[in-house]
Structure formats: C-alpha cells, structure tokens
CHARMM-style PDB file with segment names, atoms N, HN, CA, C and O in Angstrom:
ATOM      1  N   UNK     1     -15.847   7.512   3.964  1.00  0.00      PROA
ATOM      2  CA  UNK     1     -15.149   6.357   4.472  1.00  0.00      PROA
ATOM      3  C   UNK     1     -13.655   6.580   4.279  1.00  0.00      PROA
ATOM      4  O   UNK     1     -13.093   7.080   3.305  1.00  0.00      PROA
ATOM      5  N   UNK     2     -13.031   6.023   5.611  1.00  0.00      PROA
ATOM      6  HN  UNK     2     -13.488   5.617   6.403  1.00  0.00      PROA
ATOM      7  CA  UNK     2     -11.450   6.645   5.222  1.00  0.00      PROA
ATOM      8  C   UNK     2     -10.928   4.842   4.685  1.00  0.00      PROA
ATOM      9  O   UNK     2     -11.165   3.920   5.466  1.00  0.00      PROA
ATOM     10  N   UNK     3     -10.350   4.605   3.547  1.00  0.00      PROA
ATOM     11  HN  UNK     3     -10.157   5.353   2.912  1.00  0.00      PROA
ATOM     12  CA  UNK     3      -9.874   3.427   3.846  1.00  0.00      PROA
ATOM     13  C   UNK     3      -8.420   3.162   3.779  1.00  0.00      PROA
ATOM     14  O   UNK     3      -7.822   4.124   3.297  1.00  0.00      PROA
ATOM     15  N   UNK     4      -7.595   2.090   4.131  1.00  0.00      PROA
ATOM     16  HN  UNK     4      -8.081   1.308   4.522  1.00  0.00      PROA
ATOM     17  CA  UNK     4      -6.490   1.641   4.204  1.00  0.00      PROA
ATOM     18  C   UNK     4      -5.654   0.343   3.391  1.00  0.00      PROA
ATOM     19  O   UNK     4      -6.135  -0.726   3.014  1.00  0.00      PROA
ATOM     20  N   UNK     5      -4.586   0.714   3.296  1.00  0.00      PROA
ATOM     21  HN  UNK     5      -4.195   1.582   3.603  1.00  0.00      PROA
ATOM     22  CA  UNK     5      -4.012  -0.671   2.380  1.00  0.00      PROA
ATOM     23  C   UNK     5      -2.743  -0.537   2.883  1.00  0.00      PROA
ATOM     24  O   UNK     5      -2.159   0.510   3.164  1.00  0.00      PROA
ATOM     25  N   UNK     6      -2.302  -1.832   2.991  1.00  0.00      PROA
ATOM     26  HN  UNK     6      -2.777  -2.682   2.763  1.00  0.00      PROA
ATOM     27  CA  UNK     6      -0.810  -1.887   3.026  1.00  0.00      PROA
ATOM     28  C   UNK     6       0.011  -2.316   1.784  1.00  0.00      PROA
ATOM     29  O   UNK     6      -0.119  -3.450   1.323  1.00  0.00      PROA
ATOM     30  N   UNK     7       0.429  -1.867   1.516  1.00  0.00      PROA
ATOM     31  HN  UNK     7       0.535  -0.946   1.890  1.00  0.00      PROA
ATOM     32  CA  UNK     7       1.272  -2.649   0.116  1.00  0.00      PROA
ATOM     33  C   UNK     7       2.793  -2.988   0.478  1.00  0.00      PROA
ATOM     34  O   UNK     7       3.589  -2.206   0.999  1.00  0.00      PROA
ATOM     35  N   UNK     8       2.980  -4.010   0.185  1.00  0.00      PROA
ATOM     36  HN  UNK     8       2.334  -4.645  -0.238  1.00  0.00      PROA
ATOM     37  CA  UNK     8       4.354  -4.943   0.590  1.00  0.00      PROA
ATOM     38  C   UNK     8       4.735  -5.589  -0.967  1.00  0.00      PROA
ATOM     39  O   UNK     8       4.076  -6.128  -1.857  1.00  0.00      PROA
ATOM     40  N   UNK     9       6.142  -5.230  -0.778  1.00  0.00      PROA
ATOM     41  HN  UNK     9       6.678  -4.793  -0.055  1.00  0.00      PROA
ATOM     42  CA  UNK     9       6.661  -6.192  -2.023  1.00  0.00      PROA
ATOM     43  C   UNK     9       8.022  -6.140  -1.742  1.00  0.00      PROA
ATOM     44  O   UNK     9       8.457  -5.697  -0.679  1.00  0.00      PROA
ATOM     45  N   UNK    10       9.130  -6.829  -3.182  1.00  0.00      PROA
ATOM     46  HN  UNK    10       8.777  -7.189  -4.046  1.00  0.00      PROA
ATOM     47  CA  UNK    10      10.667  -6.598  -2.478  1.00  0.00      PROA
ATOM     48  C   UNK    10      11.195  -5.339  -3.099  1.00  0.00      PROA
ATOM     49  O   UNK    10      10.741  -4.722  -4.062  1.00  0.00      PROA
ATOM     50  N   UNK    11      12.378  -5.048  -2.263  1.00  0.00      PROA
ATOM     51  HN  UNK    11      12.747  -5.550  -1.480  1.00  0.00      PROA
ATOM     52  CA  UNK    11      12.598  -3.706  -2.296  1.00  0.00      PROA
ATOM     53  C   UNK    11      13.232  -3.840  -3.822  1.00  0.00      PROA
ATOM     54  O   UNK    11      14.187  -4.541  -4.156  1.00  0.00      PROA
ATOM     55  N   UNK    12      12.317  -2.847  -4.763  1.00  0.00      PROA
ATOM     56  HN  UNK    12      11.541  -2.278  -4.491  1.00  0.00      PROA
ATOM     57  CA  UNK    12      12.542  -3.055  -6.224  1.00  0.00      PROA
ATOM     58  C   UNK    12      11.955  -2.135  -7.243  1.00  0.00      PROA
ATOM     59  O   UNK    12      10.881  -1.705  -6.822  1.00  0.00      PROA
ATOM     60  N   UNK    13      12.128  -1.869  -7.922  1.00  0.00      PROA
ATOM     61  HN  UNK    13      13.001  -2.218  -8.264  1.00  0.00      PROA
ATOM     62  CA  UNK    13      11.419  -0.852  -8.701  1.00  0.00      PROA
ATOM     63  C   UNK    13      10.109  -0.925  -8.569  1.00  0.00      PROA
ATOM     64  O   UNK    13       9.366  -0.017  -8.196  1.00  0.00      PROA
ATOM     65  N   UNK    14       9.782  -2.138  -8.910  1.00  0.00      PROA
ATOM     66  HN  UNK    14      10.385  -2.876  -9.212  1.00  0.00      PROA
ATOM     67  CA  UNK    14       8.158  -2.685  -8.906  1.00  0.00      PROA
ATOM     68  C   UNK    14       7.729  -1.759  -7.337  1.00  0.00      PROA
ATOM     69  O   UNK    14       6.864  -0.892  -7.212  1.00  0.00      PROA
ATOM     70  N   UNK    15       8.546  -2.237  -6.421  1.00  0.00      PROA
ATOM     71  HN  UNK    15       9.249  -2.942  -6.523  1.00  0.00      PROA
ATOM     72  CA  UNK    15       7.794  -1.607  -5.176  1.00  0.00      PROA
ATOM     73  C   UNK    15       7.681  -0.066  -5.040  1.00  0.00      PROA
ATOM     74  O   UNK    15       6.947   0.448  -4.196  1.00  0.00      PROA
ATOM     75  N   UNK    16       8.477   0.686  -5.951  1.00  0.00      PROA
ATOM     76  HN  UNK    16       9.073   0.268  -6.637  1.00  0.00      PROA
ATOM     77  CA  UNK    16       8.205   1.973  -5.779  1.00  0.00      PROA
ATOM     78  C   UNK    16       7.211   2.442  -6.421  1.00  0.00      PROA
ATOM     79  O   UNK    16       6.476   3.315  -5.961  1.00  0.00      PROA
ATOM     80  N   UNK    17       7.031   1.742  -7.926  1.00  0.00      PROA
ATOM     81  HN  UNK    17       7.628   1.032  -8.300  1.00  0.00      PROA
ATOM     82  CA  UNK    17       6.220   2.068  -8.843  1.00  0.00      PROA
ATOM     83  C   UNK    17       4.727   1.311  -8.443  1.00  0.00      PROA
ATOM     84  O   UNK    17       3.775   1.593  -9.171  1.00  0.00      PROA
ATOM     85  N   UNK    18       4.452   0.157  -7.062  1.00  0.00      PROA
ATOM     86  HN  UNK    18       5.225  -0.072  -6.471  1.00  0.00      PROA
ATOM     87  CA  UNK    18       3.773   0.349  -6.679  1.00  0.00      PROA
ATOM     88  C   UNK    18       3.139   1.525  -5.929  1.00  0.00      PROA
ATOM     89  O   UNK    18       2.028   2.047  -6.029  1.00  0.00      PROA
ATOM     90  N   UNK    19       4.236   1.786  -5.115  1.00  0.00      PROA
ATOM     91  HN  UNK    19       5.138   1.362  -5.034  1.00  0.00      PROA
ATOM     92  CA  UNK    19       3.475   3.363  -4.071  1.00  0.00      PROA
ATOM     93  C   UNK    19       2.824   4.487  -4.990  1.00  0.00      PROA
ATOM     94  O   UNK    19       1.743   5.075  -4.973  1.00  0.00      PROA
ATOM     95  N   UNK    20       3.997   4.528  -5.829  1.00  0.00      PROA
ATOM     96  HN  UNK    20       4.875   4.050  -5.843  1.00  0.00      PROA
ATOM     97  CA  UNK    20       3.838   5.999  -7.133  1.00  0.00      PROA
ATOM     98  C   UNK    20       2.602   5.664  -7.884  1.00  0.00      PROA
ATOM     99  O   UNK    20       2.136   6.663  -8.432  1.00  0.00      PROA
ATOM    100  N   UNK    21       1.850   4.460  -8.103  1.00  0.00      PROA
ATOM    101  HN  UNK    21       2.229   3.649  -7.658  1.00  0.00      PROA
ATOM    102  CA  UNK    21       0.487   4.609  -8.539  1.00  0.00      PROA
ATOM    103  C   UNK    21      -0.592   4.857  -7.585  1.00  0.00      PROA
ATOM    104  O   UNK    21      -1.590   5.478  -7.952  1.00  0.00      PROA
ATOM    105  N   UNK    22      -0.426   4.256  -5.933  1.00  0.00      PROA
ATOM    106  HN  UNK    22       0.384   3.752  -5.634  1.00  0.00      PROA
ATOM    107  CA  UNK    22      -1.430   4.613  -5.333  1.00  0.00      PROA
ATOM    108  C   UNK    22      -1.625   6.187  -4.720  1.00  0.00      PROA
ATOM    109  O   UNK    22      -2.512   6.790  -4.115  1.00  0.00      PROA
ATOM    110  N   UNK    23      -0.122   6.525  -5.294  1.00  0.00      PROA
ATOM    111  HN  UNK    23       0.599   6.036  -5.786  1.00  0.00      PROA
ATOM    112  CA  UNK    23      -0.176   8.271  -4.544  1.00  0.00      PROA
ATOM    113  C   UNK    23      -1.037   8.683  -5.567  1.00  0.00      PROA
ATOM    114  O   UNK    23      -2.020   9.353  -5.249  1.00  0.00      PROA
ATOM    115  N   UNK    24      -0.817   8.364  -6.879  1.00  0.00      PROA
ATOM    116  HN  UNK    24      -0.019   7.819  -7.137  1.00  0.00      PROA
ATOM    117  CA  UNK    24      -0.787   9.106  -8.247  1.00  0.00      PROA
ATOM    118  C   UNK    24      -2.960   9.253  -8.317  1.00  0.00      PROA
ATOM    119  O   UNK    24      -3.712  10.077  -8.838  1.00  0.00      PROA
ATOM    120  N   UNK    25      -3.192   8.010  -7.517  1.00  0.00      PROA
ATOM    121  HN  UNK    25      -2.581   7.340  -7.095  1.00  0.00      PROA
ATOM    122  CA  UNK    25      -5.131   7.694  -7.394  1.00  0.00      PROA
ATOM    123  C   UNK    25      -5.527   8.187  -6.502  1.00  0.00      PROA
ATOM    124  O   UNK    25      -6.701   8.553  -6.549  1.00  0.00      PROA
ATOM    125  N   UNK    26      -4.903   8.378  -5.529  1.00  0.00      PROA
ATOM    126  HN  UNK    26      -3.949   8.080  -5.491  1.00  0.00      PROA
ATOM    127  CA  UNK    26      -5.567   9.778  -4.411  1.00  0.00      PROA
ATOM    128  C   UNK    26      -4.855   9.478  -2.959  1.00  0.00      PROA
ATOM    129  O   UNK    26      -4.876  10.240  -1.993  1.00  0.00      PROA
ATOM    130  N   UNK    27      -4.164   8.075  -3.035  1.00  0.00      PROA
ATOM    131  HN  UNK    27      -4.147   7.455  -3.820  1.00  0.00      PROA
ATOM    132  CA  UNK    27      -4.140   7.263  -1.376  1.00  0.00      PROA
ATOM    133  C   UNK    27      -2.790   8.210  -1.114  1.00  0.00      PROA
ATOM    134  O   UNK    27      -1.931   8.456  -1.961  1.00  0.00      PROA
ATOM    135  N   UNK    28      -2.815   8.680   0.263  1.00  0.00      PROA
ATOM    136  HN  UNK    28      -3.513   8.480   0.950  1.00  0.00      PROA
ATOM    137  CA  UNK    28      -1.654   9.330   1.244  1.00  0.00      PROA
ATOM    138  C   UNK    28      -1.078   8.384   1.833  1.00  0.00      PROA
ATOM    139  O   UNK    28      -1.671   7.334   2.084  1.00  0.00      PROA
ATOM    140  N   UNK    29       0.106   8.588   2.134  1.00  0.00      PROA
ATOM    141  HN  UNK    29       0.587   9.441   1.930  1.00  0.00      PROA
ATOM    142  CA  UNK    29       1.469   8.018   2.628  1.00  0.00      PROA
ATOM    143  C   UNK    29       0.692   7.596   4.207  1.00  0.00      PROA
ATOM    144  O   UNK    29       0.337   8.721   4.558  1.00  0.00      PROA
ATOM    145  N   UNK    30       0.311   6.800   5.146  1.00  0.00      PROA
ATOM    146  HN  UNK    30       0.599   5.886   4.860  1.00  0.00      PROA
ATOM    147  CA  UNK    30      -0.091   6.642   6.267  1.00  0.00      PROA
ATOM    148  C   UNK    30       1.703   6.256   6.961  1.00  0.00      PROA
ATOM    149  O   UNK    30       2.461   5.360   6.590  1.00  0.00      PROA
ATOM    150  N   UNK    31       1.869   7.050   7.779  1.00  0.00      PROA
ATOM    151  HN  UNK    31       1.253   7.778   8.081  1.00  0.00      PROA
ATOM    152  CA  UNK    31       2.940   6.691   8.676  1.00  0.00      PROA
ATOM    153  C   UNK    31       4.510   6.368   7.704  1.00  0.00      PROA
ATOM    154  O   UNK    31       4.658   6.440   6.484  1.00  0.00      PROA
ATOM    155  N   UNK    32       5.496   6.015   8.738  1.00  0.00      PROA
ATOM    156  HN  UNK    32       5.376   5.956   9.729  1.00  0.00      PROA
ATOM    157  CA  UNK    32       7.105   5.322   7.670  1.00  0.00      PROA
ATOM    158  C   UNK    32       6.839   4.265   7.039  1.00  0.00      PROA
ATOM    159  O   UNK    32       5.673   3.872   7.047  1.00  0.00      PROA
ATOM    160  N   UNK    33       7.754   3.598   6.395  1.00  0.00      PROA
ATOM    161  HN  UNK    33       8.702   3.918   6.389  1.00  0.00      PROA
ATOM    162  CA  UNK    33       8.075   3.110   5.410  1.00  0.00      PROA
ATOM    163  C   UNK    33       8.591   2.054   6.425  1.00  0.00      PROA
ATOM    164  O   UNK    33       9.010   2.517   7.486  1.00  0.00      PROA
ATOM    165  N   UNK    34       8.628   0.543   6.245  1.00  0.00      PROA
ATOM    166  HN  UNK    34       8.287   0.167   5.383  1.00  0.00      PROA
ATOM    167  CA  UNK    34       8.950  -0.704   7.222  1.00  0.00      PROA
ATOM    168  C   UNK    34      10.040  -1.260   6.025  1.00  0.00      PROA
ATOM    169  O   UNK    34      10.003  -1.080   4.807  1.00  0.00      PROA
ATOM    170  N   UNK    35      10.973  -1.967   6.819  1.00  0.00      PROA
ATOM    171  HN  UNK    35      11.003  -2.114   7.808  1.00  0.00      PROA
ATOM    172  CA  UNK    35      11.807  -2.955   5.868  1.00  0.00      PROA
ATOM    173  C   UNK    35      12.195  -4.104   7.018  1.00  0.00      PROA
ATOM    174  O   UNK    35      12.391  -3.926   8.221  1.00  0.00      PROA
ATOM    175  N   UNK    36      12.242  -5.365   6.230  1.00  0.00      PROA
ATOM    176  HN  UNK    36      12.083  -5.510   5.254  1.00  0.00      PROA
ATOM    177  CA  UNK    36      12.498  -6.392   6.796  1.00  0.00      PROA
ATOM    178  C   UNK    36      13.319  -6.974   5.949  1.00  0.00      PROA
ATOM    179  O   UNK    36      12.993  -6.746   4.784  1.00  0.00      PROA
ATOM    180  N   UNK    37      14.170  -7.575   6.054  1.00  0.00      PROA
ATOM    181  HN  UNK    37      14.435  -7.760   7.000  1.00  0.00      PROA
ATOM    182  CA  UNK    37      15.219  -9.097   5.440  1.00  0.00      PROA
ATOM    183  C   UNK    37      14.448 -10.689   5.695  1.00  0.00      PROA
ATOM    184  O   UNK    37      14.125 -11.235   6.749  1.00  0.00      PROA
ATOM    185  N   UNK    38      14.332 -11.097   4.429  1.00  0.00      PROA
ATOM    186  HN  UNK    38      14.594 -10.653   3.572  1.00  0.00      PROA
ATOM    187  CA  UNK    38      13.751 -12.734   4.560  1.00  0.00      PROA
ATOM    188  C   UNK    38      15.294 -12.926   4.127  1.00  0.00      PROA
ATOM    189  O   UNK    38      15.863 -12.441   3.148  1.00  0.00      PROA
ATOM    190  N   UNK    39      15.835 -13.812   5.182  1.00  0.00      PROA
ATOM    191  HN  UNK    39      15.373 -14.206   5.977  1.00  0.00      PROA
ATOM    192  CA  UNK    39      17.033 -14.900   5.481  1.00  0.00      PROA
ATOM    193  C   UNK    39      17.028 -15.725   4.343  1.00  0.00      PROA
ATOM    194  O   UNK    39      17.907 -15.590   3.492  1.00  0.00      PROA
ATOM    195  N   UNK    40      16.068 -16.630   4.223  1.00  0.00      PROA
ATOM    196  HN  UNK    40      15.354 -16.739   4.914  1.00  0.00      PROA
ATOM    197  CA  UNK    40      15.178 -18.260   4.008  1.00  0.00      PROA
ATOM    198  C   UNK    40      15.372 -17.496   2.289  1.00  0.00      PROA
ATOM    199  O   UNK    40      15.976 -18.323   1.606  1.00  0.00      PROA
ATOM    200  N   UNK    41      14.975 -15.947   1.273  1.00  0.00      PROA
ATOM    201  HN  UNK    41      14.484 -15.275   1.827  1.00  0.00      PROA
ATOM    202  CA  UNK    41      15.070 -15.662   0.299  1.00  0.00      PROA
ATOM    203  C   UNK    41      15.766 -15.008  -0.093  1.00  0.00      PROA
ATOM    204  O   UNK    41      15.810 -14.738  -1.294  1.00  0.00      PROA
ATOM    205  N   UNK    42      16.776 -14.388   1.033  1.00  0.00      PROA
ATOM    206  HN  UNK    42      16.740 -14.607   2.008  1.00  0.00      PROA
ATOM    207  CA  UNK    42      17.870 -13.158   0.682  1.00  0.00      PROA
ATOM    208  C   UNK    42      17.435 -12.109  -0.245  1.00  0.00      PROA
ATOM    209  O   UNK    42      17.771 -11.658  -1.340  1.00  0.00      PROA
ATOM    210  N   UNK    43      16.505 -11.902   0.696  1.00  0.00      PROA
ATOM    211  HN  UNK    43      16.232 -12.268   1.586  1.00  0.00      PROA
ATOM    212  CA  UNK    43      15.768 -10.438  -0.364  1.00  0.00      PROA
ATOM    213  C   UNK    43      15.465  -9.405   0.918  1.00  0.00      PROA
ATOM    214  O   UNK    43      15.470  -9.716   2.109  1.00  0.00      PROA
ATOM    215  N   UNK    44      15.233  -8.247   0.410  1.00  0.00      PROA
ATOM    216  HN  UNK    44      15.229  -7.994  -0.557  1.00  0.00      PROA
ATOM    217  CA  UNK    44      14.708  -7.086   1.516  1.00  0.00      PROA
ATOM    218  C   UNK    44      13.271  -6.979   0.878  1.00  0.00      PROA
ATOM    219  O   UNK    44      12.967  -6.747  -0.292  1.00  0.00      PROA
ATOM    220  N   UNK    45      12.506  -7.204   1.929  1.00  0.00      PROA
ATOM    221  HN  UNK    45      12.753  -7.393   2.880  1.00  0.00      PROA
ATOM    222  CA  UNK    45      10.854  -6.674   2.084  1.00  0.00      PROA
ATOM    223  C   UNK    45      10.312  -5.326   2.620  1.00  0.00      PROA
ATOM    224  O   UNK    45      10.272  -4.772   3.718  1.00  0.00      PROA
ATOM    225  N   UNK    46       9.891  -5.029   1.287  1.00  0.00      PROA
ATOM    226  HN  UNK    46       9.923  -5.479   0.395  1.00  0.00      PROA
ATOM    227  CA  UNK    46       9.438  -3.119   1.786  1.00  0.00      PROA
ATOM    228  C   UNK    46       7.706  -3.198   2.494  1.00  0.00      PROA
ATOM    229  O   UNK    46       6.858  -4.081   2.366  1.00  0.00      PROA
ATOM    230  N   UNK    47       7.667  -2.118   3.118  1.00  0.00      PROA
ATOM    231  HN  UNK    47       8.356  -1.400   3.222  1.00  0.00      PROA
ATOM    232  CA  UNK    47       5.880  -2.064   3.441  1.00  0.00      PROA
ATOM    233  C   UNK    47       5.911  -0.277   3.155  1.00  0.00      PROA
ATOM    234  O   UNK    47       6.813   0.530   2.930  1.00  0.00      PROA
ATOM    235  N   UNK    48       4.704  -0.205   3.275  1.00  0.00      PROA
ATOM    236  HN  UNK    48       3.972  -0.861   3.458  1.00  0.00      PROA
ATOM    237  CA  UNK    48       4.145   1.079   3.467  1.00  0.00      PROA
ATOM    238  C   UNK    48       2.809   1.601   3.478  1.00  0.00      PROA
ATOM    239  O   UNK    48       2.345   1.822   2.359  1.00  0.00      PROA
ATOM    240  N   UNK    49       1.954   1.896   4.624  1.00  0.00      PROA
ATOM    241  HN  UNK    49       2.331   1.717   5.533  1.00  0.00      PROA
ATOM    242  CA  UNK    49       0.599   1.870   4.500  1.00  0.00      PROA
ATOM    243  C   UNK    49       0.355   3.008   3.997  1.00  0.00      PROA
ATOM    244  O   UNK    49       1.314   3.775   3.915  1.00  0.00      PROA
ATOM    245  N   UNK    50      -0.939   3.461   3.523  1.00  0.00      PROA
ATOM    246  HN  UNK    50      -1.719   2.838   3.590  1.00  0.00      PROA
ATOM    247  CA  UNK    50      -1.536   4.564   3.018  1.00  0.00      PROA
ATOM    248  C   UNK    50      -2.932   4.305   2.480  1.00  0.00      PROA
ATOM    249  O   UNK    50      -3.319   3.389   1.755  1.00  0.00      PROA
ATOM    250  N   UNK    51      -3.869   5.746   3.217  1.00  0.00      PROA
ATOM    251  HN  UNK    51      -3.554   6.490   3.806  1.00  0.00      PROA
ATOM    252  CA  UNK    51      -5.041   5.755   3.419  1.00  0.00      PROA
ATOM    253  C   UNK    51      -5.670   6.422   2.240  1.00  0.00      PROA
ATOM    254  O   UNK    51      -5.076   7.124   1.422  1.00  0.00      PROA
ATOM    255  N   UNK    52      -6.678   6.185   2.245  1.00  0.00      PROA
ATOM    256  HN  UNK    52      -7.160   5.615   2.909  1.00  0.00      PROA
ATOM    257  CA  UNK    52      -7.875   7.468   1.242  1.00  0.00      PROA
ATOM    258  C   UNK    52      -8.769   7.476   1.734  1.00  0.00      PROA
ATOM    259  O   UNK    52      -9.308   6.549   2.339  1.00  0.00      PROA
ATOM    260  N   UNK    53      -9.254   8.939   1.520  1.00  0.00      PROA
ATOM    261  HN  UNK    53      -8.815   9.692   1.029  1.00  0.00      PROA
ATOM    262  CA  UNK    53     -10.831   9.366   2.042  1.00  0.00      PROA
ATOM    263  C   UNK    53     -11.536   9.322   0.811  1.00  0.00      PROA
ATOM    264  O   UNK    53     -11.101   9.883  -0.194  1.00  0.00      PROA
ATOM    265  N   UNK    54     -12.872   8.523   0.840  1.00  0.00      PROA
ATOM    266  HN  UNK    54     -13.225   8.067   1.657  1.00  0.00      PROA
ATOM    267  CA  UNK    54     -13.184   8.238  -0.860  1.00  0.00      PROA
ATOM    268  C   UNK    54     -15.258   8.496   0.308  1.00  0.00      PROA
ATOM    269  O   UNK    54     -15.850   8.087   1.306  1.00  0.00      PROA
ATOM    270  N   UNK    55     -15.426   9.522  -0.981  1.00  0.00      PROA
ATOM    271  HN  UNK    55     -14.945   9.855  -1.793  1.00  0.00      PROA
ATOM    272  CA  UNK    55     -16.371   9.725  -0.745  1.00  0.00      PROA
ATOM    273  C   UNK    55     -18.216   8.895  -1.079  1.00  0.00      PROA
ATOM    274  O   UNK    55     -18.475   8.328  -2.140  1.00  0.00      PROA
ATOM    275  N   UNK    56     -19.002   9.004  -0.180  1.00  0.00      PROA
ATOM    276  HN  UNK    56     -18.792   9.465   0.682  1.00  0.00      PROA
ATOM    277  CA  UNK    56     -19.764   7.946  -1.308  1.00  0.00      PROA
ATOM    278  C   UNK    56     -19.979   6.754  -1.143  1.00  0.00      PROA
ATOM    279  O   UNK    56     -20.981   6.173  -1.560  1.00  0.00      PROA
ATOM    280  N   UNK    57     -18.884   6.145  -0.391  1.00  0.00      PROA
ATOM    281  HN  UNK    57     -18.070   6.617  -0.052  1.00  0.00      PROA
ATOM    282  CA  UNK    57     -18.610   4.628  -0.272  1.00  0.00      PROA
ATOM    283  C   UNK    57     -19.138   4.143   1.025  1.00  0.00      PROA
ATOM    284  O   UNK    57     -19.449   5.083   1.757  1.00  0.00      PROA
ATOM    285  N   UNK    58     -19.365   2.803   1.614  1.00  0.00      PROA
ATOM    286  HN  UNK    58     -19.112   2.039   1.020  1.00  0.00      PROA
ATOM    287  CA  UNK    58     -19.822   2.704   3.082  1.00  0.00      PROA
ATOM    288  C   UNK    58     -19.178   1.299   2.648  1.00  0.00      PROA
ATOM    289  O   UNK    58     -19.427   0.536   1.715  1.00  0.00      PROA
ATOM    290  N   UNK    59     -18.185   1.262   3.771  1.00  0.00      PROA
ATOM    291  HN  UNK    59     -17.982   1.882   4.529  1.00  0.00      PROA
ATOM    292  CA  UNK    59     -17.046  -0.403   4.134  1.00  0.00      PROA
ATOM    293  C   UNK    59     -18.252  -1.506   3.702  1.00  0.00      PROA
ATOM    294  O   UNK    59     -19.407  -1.684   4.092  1.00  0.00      PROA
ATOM    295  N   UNK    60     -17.463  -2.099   2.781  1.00  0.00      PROA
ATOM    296  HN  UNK    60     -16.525  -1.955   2.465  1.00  0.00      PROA
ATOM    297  CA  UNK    60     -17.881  -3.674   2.864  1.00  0.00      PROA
ATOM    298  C   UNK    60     -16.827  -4.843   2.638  1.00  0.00      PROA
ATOM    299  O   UNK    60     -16.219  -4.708   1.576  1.00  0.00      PROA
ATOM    300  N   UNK    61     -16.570  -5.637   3.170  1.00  0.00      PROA
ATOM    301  HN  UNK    61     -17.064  -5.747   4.032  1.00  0.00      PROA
ATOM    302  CA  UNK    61     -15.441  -6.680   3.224  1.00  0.00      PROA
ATOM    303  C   UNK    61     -15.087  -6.848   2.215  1.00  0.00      PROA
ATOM    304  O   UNK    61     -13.896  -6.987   1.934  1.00  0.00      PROA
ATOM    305  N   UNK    62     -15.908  -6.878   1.502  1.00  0.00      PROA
ATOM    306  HN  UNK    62     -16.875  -6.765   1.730  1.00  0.00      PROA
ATOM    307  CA  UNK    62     -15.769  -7.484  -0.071  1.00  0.00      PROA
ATOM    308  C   UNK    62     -15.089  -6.443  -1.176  1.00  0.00      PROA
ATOM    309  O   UNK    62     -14.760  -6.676  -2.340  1.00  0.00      PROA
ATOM    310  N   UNK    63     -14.997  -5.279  -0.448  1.00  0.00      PROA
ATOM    311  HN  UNK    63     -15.264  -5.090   0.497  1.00  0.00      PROA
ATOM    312  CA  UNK    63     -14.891  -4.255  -1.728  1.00  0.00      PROA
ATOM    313  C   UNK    63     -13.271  -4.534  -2.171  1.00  0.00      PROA
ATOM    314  O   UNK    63     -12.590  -4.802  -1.182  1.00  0.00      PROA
ATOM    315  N   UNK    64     -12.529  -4.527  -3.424  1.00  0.00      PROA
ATOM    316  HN  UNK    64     -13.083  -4.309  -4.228  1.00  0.00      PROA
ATOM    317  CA  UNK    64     -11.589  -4.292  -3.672  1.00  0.00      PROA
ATOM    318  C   UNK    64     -11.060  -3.223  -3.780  1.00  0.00      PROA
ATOM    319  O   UNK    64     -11.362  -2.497  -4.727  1.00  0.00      PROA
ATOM    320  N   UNK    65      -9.777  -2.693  -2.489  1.00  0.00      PROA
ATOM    321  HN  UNK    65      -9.532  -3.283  -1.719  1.00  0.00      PROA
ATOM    322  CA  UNK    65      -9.713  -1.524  -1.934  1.00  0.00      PROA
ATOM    323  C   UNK    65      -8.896  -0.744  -2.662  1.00  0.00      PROA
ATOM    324  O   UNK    65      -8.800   0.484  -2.639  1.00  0.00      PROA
ATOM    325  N   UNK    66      -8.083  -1.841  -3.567  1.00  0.00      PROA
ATOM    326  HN  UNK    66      -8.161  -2.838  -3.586  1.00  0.00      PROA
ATOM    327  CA  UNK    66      -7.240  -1.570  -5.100  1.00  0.00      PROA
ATOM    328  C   UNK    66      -7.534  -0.501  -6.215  1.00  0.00      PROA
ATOM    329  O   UNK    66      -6.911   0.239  -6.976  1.00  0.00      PROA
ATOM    330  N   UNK    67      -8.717  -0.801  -5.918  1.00  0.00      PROA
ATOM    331  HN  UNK    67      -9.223  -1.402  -5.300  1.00  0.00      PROA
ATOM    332  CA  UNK    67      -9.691  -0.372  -7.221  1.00  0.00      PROA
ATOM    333  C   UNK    67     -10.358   1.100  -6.694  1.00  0.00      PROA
ATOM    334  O   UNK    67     -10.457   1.944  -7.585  1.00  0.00      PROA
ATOM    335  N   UNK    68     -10.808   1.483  -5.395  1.00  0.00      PROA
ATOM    336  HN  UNK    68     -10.727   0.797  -4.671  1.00  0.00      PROA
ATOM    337  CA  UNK    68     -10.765   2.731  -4.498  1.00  0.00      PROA
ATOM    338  C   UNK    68     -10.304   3.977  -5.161  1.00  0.00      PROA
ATOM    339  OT1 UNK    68     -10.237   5.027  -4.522  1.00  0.00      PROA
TER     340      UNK     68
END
C-alpha cells in the first residue's frame, strides 16, 4: 500500500522538525513544498506532502497514517 499525508503547520521550527521526523520513519518528500499567508493571523502556512510504501498493510479509513 502506498500511503499519503500532508502535513501543514506555520512556517516554524516545529514545521521542519515535523517533516524531519516523517523523513527520519520512512515517508518521501511527494512533490514541492506550498506556502500560503493567513492575513486574518499574520503568519505564513507551510505544506508538504509525502508518501510511504509500507508493506503488509491494506487501506482502511480508520488507520492512523501518523503512526505508518
């Protein structure tokens, strides 16, 4: 099963040291890196998707993809 996550947060340490744990568990960089500006919070919003091939597994809605 290949699966996917997006992880979004503000552009901040926290958000890097989010990516740097899901590289660090097996998940690859899927595509660029997105940034947006919230006006309304005067903050910059990072994204960045990234996939894993996790063997073993068969999709269920429910699974926590975190934990992958």
């Amino acid at each position: 099963m290949k699966a996917y996550r997006y992880l979004t947060g503000t552009d901040d340490a926290a958000f890097c040291h989010k990516v740097t744990q899901a590289l660090s568990l097996g998940w690859e960089l899927y595509g660029a890196p997105s940034i947006t500006y919230d006006e309304k919070r005067a903050i910059v919003i990072c994204a960045q998707a990234v996939t894993k091939d996790v063997d073993g597994e068969n999709y269920d809605p429910a699974m926590k993809l975190g934990k992958l």
